[in-house]
N, C-alpha and C positions, 0 to 999 in steps of 0.2 A: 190612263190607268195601266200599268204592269201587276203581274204575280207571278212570283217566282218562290224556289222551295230556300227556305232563310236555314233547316235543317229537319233533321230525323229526332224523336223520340220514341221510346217503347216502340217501333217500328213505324212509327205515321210521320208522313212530313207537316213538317211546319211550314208553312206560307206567310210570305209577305206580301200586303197587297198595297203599292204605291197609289195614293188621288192626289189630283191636280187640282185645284180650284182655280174659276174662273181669273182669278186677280196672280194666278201663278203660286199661291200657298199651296206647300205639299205638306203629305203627312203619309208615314210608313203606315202600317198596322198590320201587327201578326194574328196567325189564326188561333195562339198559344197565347189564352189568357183576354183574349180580343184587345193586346195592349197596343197604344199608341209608340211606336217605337223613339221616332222620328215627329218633329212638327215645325216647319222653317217658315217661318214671317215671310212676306216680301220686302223691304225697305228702299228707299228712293237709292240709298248707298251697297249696301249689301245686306244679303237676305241670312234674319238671325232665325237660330234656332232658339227655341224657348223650353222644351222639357230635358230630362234624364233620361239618356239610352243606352242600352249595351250592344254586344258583338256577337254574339252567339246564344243558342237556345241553350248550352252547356251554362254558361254563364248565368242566363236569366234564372235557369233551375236553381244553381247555386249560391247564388248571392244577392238574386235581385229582392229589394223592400218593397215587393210590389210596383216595378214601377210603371206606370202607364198602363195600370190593368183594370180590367173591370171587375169589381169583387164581389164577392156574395156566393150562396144564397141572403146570407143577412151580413152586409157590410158591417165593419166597427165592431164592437164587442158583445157577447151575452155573457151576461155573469154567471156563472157558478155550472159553465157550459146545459144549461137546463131551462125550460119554459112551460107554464100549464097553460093550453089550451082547450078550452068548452073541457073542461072537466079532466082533460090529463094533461099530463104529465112527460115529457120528452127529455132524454137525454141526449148530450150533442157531443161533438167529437171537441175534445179540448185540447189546444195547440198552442193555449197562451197560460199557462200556468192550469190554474181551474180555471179558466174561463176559455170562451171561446173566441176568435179572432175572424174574422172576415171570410166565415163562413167555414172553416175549419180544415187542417193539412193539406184536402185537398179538394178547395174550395175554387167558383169558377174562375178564378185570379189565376191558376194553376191547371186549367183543362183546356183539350184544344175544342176549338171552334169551329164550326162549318160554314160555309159562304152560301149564303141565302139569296144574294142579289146585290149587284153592283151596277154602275157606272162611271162616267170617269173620275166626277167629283163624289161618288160615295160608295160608301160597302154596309153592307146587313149582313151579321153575321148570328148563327143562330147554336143554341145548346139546350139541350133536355140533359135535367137532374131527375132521376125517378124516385120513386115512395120510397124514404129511410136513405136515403143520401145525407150523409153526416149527420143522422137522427133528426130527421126533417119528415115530416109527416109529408103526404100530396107528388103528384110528378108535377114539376114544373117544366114549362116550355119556357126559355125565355130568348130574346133576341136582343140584339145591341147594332146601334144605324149609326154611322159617322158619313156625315155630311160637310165636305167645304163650301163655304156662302161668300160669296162680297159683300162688304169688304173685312177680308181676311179675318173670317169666323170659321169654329168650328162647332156645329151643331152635334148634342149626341142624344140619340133618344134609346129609350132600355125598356123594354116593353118585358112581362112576365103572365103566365095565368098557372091556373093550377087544380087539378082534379079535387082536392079536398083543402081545407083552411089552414096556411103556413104563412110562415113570418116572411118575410118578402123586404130585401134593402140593399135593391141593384145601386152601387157607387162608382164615377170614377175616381182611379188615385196616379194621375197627372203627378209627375215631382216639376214644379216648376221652374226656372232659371231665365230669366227675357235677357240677360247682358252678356251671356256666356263666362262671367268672374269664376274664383275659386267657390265664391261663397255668396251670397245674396244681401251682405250687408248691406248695400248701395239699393236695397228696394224699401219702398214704400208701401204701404199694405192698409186697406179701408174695409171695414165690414158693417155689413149692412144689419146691425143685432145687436142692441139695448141689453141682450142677456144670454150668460151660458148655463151649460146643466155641469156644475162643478160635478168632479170625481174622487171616488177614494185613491187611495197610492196602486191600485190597481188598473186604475179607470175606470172602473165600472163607474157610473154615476148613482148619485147619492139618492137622485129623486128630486133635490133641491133646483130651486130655477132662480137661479141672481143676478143680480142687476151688474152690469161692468161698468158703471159709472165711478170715479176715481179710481181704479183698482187699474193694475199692467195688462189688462184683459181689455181694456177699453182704446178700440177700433173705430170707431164710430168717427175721426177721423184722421184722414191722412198722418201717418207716423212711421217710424221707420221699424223694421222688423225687431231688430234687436233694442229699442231704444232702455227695454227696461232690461238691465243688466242682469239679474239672475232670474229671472224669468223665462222657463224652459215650455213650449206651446206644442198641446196636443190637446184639444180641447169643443167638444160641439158648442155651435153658437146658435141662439135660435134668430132666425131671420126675421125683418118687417113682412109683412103683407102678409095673403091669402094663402094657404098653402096651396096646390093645386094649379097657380097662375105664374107665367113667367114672369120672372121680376128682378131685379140687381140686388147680389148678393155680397160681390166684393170686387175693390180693383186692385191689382198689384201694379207697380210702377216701378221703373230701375229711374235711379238719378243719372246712371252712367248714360245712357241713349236714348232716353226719355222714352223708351217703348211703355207701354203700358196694355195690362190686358184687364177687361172685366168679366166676371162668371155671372149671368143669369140662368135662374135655376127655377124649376117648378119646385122643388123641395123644403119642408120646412125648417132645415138646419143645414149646417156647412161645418165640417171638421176642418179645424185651420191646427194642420205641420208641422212647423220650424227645422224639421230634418235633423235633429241635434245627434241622431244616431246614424246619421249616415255611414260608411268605413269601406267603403267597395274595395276590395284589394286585386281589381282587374283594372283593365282602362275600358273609360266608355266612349262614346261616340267620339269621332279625332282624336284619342286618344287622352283624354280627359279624364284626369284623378276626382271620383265623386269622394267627397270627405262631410266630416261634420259640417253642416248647413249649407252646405253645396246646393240646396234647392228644399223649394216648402210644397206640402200638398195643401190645395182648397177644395176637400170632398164634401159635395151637395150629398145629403141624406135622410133619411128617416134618424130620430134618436137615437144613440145606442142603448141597448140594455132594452129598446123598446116593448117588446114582448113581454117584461116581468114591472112595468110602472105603465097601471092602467091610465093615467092621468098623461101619459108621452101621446103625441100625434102617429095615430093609427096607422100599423105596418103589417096588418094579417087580409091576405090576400085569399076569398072564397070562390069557391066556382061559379064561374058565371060573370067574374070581375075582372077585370085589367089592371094588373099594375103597371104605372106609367111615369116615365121621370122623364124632361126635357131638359139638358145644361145646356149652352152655349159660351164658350172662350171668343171673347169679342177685344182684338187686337187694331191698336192704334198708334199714332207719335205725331 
């Protein structure tokens, strides 16, 4: 394990902290935003990388889609930037129109990190949000653990609590890429979820919970990302099984190198990407043009809009409780 300073903001450096896992899989991670920078397979031929990175904390500031960051306080959307809780009433900081986005302008997708504890194959890093951060009732304490496993996994766990009752929906947003292409057509993509929570032209979700059966929305198996042609994906899915319990949630697969990776997740939904907005007008890692679909996110989550649709699986976090999300990226070929 290295750390070294990757740069300066508002006067703090930024750190990178390299882990090694036992099977030789590395993974950067900065202390800005707790993003995964960097994440390189091992392969019998040569060792792929699989997400989206950039070159500078100037850069990340200005142009990154989130990438490889941890977000929240409430990942994915709140509509109408606003929630009533036990009787009131909150206003949030809105940064997506009226609504709110991944915890809002300067949400912890956008805050540096402190290092809590490490090893060679892992890093804790930790952040406190206090009472009325982006109109958030409660201090939250939260931490985020990135762990390398054999064979060539990456375990993340995101632990949160909080002095008084907030909405809570720690996420990662990984952009993913397994072949290094311009673009991901060459993937294959499975999810583990019978049904989405469709959305208005906003995103916010409707409330509805439907079925993907015949519809472009149907994952359930193997197909290739784009196969339905005007079919633009930004969408929560709700997963099989328990909520609570680690389970498989989806596999991506490139046809170019047969890597393939799969996400289990403790989480009851998974927001599946397609990156159709991508436009980076920098270069990213090797110098690498990120463009329209140049890479998809699969973020394990609570629902969005969670807090205002009593009927969504429970995201209010009281004293005395743990919020707790387990993912794993489980890489193979």
């Amino acid at each position: 394990m290295t750390i070294e300073r990757f740069g300066t903001l508002n006067g703090q450096d930024v750190l990178q902290v390299t882990l090694k896992g036992p099977d030789g899989m590395e993974a950067k991670i900065l202390t800005w935003g707790a993003v995964v920078r960097d994440l390189v397979v091992p392969l019998a031929d040569v060792p792929q990388r699989v997400v989206l990175g950039l070159n500078s904390i100037e850069d990340y500031v200005a142009h990154s889609p989130y990438f490889g960051a941890i977000v929240g306080r409430y990942g994915n959307r709140i509509g109408g930037a606003r929630f009533t809780l036990d009787g009131e009433t909150y206003e949030l900081d809105a940064n997506e129109g009226r609504n709110q986005l991944h915890g809002g302008s300067m949400g912890f997708g956008t805050r540096l990190w402190g290092i809590v504890d490490h090893t060679p194959s892992s890093l804790t890093l930790g952040l406190v949000s206090e009472d009325g951060d982006m109109g958030y009732p409660g201090r939250v304490v939260a931490t985020c653990t990135y762990t390398l496993r054999e064979p060539s996994r990456l375990q993340i766990a995101l632990e949160a609590t909080s002095d008084r009752p907030t909405p809570v929906n720690l996420t990662t947003h990984g952009y993913f890429n397994l072949d290094g292409s311009p673009d991901i057509s060459a993937h294959e993509l499975t999810i583990a979820g019978d049904y989405i929570t469709p959305t208005q032209p906003d995103l916010i979700p409707t409330g509805e919970i439907l079925i993907v059966a015949g519809t472009d929305y149907d994952f359930t198996a193997a197909r290739p990302v784009h196969g339905a042609q005007h079919t633009l994906y930004d969408i929560n899915y709700v997963l099989r099984g328990p909520y609570g319990e680690l389970r498989h949630a989806a596999t991506l697969a490139s046809r170019r190198n047969d890597l393939s990776m799969e996400l289990w997740t403790t989480e009851p939904g998974v927001q599946f990407y397609d990156g159709h907005l991508i436009d980076i007008p920098v270069e990213g890692l090797d110098g690498a043009k990120y463009g329209k679909h140049g890479g998809l996110c699969l973020e394990p989550q609570r629902f969005p809009d969670g807090p205002n649709k009593a009927h969504f699986p429970e995201s209010i976090v009281r004293p005395g409780r743990v919020s707790r999300q387990v993912s794993e990226l489980r890489f193979s070929r």
